[in-house]
Backbone atoms as SQL, in Angstrom:
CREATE TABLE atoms (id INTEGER PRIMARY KEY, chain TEXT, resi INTEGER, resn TEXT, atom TEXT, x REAL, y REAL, z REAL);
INSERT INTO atoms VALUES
  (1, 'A', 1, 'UNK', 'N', 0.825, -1.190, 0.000),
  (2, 'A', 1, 'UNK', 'CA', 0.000, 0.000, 0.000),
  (3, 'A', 1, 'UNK', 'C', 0.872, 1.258, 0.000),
  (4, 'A', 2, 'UNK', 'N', 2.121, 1.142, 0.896),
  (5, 'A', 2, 'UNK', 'CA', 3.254, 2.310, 0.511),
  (6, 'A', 2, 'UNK', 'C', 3.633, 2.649, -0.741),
  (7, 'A', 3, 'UNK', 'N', 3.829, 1.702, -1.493),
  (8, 'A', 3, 'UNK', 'CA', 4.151, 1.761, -2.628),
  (9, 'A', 3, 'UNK', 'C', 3.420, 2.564, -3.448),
  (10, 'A', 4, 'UNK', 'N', 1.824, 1.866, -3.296),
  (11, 'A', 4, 'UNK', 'CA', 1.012, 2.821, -3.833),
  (12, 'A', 4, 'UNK', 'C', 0.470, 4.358, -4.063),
  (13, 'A', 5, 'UNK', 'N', 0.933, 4.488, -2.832),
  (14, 'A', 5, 'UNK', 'CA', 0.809, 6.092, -1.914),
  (15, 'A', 5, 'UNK', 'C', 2.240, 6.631, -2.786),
  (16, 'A', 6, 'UNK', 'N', 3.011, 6.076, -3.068),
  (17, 'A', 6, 'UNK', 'CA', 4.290, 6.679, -3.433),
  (18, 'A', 6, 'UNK', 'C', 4.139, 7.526, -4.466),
  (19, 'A', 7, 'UNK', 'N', 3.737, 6.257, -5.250),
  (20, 'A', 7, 'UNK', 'CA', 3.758, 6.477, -6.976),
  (21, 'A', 7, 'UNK', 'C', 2.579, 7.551, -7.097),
  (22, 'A', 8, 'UNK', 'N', 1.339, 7.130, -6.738),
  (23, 'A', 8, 'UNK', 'CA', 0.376, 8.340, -6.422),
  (24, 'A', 8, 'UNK', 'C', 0.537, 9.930, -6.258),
  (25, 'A', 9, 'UNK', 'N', 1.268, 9.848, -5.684),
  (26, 'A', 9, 'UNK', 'CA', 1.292, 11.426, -4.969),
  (27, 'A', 9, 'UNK', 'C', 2.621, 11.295, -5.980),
  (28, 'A', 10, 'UNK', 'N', 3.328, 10.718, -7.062),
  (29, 'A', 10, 'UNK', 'CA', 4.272, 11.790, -7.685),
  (30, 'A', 10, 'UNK', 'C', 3.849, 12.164, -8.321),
  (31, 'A', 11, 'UNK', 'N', 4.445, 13.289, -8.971),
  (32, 'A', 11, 'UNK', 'CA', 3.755, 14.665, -9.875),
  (33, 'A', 11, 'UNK', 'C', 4.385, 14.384, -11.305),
  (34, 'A', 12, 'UNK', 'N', 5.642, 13.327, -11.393),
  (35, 'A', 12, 'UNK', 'CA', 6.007, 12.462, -12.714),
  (36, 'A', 12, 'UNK', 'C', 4.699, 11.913, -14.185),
  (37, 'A', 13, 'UNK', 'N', 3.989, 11.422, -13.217),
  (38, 'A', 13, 'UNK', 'CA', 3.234, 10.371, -13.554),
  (39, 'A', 13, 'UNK', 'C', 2.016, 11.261, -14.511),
  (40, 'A', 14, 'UNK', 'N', 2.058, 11.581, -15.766),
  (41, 'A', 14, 'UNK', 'CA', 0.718, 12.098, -16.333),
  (42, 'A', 14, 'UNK', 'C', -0.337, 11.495, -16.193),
  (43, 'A', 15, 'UNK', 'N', -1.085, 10.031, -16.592),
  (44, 'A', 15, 'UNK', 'CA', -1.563, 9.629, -17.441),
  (45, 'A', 15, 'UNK', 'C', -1.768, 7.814, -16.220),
  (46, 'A', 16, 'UNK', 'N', -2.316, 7.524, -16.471),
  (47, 'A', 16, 'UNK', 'CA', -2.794, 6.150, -16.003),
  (48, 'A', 16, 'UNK', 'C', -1.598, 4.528, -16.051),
  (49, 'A', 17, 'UNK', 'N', -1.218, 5.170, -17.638),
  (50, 'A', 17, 'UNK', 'CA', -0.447, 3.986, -18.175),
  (51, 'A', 17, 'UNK', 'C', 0.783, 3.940, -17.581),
  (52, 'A', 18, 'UNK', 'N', 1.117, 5.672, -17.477),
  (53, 'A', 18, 'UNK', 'CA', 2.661, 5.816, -16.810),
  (54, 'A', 18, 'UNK', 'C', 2.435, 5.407, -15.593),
  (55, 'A', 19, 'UNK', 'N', 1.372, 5.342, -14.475),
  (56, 'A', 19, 'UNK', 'CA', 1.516, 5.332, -12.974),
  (57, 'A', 19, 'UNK', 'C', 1.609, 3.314, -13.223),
  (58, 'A', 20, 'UNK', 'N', 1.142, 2.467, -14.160),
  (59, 'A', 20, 'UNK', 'CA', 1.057, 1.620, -13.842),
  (60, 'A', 20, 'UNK', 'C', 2.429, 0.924, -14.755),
  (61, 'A', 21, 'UNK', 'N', 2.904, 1.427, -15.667),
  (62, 'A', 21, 'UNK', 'CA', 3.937, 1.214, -15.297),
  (63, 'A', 21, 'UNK', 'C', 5.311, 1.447, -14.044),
  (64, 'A', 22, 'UNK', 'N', 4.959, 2.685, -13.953),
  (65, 'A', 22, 'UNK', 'CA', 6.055, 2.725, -12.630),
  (66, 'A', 22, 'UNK', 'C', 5.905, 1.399, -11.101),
  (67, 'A', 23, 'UNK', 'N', 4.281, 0.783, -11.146),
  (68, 'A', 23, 'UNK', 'CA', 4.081, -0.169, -10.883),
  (69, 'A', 23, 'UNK', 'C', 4.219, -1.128, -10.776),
  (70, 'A', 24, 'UNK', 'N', 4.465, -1.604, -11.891),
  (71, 'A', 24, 'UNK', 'CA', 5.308, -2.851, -12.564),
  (72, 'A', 24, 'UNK', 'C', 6.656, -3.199, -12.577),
  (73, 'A', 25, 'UNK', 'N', 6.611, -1.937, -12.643),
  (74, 'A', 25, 'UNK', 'CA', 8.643, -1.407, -12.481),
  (75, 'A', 25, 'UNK', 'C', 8.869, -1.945, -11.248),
  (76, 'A', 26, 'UNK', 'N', 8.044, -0.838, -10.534),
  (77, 'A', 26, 'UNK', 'CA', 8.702, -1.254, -8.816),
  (78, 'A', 26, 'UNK', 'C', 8.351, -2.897, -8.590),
  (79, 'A', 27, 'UNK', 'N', 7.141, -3.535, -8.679),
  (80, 'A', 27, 'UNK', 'CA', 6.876, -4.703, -8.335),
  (81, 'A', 27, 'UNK', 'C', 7.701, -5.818, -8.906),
  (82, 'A', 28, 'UNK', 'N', 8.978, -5.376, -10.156),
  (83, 'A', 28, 'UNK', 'CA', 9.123, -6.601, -10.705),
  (84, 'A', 28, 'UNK', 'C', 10.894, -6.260, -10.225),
  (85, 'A', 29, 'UNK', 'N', 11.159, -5.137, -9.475),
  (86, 'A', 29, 'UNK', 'CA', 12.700, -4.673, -9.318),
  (87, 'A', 29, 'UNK', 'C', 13.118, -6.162, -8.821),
  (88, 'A', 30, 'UNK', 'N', 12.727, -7.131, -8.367),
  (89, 'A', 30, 'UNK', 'CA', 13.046, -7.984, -7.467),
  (90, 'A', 30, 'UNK', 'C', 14.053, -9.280, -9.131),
  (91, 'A', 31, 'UNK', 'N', 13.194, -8.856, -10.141),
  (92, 'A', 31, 'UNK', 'CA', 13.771, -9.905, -11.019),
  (93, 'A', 31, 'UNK', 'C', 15.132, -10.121, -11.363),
  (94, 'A', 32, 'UNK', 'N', 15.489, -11.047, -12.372),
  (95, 'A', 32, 'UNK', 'CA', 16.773, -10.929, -12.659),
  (96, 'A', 32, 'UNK', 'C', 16.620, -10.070, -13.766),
  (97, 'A', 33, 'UNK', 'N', 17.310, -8.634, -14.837),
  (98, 'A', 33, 'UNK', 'CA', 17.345, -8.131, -15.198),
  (99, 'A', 33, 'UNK', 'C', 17.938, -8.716, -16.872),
  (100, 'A', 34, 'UNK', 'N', 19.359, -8.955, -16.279),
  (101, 'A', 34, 'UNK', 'CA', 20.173, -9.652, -17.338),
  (102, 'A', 34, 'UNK', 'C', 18.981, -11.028, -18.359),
  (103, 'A', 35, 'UNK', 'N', 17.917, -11.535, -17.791),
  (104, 'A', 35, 'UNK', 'CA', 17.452, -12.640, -18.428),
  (105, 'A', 35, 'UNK', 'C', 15.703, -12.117, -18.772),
  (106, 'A', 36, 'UNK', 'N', 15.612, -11.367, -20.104),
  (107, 'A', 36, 'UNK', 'CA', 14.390, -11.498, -20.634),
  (108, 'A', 36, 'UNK', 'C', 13.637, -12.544, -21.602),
  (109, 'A', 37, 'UNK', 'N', 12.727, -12.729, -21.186),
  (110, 'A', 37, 'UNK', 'CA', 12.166, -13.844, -21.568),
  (111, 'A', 37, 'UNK', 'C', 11.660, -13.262, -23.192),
  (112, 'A', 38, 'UNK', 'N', 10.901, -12.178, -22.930),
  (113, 'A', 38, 'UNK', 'CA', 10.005, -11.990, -24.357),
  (114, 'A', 38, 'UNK', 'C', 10.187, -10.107, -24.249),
  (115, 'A', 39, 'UNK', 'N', 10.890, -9.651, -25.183),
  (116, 'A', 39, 'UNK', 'CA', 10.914, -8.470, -25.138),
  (117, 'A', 39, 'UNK', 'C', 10.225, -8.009, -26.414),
  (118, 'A', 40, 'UNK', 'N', 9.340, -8.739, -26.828),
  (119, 'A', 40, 'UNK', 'CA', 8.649, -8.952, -28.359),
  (120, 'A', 40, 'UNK', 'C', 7.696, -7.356, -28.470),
  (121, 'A', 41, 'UNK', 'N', 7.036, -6.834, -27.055),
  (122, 'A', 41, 'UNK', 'CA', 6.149, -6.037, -27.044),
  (123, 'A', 41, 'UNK', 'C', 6.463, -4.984, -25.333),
  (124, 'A', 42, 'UNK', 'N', 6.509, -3.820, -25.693),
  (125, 'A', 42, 'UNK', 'CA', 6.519, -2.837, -24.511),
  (126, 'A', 42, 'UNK', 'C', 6.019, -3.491, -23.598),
  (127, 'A', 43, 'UNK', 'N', 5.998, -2.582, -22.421),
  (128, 'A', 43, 'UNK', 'CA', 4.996, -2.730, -20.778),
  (129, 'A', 43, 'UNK', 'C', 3.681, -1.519, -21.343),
  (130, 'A', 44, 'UNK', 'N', 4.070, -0.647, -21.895),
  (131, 'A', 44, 'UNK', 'CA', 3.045, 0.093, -22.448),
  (132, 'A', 44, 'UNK', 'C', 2.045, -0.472, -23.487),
  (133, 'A', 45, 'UNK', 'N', 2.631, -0.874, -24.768),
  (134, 'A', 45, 'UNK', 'CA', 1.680, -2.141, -25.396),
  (135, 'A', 45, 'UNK', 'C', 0.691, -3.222, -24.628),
  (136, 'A', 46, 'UNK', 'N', 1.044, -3.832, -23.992),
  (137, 'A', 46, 'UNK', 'CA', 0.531, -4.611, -22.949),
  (138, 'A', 46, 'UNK', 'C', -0.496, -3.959, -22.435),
  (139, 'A', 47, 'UNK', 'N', 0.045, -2.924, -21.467),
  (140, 'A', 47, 'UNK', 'CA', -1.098, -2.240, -20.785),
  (141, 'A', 47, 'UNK', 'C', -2.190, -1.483, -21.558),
  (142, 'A', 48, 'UNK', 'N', -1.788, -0.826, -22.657),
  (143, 'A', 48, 'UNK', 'CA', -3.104, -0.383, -23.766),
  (144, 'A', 48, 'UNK', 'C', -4.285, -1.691, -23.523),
  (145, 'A', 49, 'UNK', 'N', -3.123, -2.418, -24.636),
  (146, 'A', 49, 'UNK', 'CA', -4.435, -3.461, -24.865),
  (147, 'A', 49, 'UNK', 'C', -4.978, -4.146, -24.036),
  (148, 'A', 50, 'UNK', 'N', -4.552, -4.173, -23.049),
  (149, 'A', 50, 'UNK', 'CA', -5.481, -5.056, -21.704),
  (150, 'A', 50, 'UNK', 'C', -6.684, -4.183, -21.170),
  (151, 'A', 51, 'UNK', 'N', -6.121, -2.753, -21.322),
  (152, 'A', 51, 'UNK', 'CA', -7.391, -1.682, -20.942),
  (153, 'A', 51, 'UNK', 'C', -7.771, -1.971, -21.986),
  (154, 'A', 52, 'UNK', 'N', -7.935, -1.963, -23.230),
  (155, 'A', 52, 'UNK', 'CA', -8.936, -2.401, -24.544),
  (156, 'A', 52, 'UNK', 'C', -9.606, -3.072, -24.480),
  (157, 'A', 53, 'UNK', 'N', -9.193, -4.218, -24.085),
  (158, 'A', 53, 'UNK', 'CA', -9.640, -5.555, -23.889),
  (159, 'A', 53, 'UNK', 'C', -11.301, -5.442, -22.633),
  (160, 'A', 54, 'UNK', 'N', -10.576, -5.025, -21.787),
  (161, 'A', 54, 'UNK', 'CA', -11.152, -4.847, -20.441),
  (162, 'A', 54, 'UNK', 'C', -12.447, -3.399, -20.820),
  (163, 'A', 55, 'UNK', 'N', -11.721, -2.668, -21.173),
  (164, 'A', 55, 'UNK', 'CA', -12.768, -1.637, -21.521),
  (165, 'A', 55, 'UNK', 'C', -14.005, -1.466, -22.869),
  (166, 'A', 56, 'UNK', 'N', -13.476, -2.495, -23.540),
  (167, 'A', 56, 'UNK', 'CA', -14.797, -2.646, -24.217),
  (168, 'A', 56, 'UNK', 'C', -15.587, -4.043, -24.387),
  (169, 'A', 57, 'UNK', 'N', -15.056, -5.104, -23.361),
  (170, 'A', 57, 'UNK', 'CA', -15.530, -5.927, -23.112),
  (171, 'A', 57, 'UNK', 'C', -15.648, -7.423, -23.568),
  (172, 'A', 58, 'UNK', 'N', -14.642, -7.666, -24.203),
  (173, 'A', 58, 'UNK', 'CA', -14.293, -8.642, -25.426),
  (174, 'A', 58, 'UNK', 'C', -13.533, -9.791, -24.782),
  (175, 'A', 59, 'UNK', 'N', -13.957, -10.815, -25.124),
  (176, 'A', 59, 'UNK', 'CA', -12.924, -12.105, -25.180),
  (177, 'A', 59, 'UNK', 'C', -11.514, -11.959, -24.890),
  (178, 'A', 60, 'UNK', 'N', -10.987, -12.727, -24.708),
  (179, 'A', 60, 'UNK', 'CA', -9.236, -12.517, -24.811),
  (180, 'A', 60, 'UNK', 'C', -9.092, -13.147, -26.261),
  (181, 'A', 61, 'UNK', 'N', -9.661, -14.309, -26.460),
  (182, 'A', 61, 'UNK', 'CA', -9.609, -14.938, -27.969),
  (183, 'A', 61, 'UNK', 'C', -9.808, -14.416, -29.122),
  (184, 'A', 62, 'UNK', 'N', -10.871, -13.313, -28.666),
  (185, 'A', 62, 'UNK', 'CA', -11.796, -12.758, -30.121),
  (186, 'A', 62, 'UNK', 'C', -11.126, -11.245, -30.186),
  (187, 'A', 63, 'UNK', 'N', -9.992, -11.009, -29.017),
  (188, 'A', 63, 'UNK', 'CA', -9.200, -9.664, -29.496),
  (189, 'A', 63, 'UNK', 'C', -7.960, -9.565, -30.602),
  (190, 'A', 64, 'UNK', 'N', -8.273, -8.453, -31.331),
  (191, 'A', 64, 'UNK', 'CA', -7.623, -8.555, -32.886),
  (192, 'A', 64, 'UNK', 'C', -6.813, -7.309, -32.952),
  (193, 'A', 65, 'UNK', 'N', -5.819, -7.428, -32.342),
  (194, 'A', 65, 'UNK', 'CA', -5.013, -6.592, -31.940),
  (195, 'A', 65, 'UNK', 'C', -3.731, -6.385, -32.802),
  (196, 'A', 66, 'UNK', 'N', -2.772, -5.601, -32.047),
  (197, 'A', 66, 'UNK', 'CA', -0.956, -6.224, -32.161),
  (198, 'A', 66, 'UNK', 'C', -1.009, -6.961, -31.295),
  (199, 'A', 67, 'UNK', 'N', -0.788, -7.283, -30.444),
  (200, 'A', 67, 'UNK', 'CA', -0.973, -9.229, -29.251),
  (201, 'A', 67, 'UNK', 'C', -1.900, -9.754, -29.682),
  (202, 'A', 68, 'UNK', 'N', -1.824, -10.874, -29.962),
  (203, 'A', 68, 'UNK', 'CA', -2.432, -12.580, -29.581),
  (204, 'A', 68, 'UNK', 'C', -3.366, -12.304, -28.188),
  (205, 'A', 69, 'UNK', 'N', -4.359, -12.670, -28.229),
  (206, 'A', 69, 'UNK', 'CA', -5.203, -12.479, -27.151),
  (207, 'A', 69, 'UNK', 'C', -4.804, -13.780, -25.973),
  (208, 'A', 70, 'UNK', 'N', -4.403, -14.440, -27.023),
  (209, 'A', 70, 'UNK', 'CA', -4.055, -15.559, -25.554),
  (210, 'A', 70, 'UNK', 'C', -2.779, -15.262, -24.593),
  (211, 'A', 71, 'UNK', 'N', -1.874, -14.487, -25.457),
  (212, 'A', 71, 'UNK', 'CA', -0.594, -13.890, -24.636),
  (213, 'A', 71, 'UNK', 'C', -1.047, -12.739, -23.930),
  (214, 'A', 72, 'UNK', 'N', -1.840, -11.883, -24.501),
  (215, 'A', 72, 'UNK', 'CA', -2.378, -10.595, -23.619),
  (216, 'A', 72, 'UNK', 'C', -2.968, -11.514, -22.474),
  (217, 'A', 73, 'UNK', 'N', -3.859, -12.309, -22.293),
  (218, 'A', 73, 'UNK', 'CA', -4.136, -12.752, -21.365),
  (219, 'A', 73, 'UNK', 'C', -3.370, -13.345, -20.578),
  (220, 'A', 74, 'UNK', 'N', -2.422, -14.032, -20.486),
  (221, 'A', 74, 'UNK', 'CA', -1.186, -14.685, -20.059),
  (222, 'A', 74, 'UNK', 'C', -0.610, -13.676, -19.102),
  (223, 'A', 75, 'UNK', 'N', -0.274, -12.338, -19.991),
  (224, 'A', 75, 'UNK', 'CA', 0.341, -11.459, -19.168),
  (225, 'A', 75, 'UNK', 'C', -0.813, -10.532, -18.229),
  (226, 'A', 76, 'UNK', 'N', -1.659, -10.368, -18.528),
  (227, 'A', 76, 'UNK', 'CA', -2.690, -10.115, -18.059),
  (228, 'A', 76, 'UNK', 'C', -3.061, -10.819, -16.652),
  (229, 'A', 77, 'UNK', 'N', -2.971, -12.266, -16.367),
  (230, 'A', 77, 'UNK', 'CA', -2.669, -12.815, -14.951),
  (231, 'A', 77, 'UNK', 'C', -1.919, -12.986, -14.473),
  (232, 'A', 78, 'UNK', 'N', -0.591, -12.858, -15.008),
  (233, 'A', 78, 'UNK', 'CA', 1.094, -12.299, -14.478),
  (234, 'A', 78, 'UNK', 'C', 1.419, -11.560, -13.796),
  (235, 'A', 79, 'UNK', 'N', 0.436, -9.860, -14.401),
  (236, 'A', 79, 'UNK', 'CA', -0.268, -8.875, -13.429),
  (237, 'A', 79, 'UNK', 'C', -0.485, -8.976, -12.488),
  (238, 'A', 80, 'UNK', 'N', -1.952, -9.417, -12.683),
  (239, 'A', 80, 'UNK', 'CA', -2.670, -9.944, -11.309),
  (240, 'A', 80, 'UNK', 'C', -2.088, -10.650, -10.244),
  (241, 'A', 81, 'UNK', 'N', -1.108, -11.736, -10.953),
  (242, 'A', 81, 'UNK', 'CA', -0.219, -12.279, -9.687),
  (243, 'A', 81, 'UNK', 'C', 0.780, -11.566, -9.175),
  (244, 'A', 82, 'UNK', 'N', 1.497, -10.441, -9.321),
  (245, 'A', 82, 'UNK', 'CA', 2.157, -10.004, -8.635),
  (246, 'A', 82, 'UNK', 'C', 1.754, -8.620, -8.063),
  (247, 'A', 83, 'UNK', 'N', 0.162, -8.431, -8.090),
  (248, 'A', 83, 'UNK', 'CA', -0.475, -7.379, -7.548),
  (249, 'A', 83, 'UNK', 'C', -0.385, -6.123, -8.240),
  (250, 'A', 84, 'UNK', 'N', -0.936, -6.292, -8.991),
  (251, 'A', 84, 'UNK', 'CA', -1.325, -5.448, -9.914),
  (252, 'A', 84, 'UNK', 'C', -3.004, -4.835, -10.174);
């Protein structure tokens, strides 16, 4: 919840996408850096289309995107698991 309060109250952050990346950022500092798995698509890409997804109410399957709806979804509970 500190965390949250952090990123919140900075005056950095325009926009929704930037606060949840800085989110992600902080929540994932713990990884190994040197070893990316899939650098195929931004943290910003991702996060668009999951608000897309989410905001107009669609399948993960039947989204016709730049991502594969089954990988948006993938990362989409990746999220969720590390509190997001």
């Amino acid at each position: 919840m500190k965390l949250y309060y952090k990123l919140f109250n900075n005056h950095n952050c325009d926009s929704l996408i930037q606060i949840i990346e800085n989110i992600i950022e902080k929540l994932e500092s713990g990884k190994n850096k040197n070893y990316k798995k899939n650098v195929k698509y931004t943290t910003k890409e991702y996060i668009c289309a999951i608000i897309e997804v989410l905001s107009n109410n669609i399948s993960w399957r039947k989204y016709n995107g730049k991502i594969d709806g089954r990988v948006l979804n993938n990362k989409h509970n990746y999220y969720v698991k590390i509190g997001i």
